[in-house]
N, C-alpha and C positions, 0 to 999 in steps of 0.2 A: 490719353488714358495712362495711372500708372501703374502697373501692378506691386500689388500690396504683398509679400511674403509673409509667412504663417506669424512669425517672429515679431515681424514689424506692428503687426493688426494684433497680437497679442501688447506689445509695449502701446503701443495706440488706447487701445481698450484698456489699460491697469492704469495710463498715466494722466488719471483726471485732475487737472486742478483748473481753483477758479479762485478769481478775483474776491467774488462774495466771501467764500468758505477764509479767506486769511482777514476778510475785514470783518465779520464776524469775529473771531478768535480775539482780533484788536479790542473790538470793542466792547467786548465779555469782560477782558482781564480788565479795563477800564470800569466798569462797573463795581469789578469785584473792589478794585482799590478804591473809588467813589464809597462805594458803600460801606468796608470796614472805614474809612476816616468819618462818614457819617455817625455810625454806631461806636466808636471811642475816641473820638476827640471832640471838647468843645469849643463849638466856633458862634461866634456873634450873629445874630438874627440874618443878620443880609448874607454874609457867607455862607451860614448852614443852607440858606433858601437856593442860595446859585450851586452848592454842592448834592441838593436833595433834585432840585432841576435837572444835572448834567446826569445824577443818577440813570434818572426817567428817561431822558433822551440817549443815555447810553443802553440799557434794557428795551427799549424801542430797534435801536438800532441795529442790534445783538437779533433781535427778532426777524427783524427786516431782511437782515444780510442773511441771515439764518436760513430764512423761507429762498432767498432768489438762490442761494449756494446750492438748495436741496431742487429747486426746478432746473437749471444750470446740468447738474449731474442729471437728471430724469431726462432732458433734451439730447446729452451725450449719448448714454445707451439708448436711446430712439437712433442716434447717427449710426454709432456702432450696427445697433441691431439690422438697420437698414443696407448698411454695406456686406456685414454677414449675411444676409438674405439672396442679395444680389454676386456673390464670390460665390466662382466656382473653382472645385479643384482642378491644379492643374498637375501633371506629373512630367515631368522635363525627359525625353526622349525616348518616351512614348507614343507609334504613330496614332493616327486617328483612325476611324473603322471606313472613315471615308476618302481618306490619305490616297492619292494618286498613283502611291510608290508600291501598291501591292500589284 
């Protein structure tokens, strides 16, 4: 068992990150640039087709990572929430009511 200090379980709880949440972001800004060279530059049938392609599977992907980054966080504070449930305070050299030493 470790015990968690107030501080610790505080930086614990604010310091979410996830895998999905930065591959999302990747693959957004990929879209965006996919997309404006779609909309003002012209390219020859087979290239627009491969760059209209990667759009879609970059908007898919942007989705994808999108939803697991936001389930990812929603499991986190389920963790949180369930360690919080289960902490209790403790006060450092305070006896207990049931302490020996009275």
């Amino acid at each position: 068992m470790y015990p968690v200090q107030k501080h610790e379980f505080e930086i614990l709880a604010s310091g979410y990150s996830s895998i999905h949440l930065g591959l999302a972001g990747c693959f957004f800004g990929a879209a965006i640039t996919l997309g404006a060279t779609v909309a003002s530059v012209t390219l020859s049938e087979g290239v627009h087709r491969i760059f209209v392609d990667s759009l879609f599977m970059s908007v898919a992907f942007t989705f994808y990572c999108g939803l697991m980054a936001i389930r990812d966080y929603r499991n986190s504070k389920k963790v949180v929430g369930s360690i919080r449930a289960e902490t209790i305070d403790v006060v450092v050299g305070q006896t207990s009511p049931l302490s020996p030493s009275q």
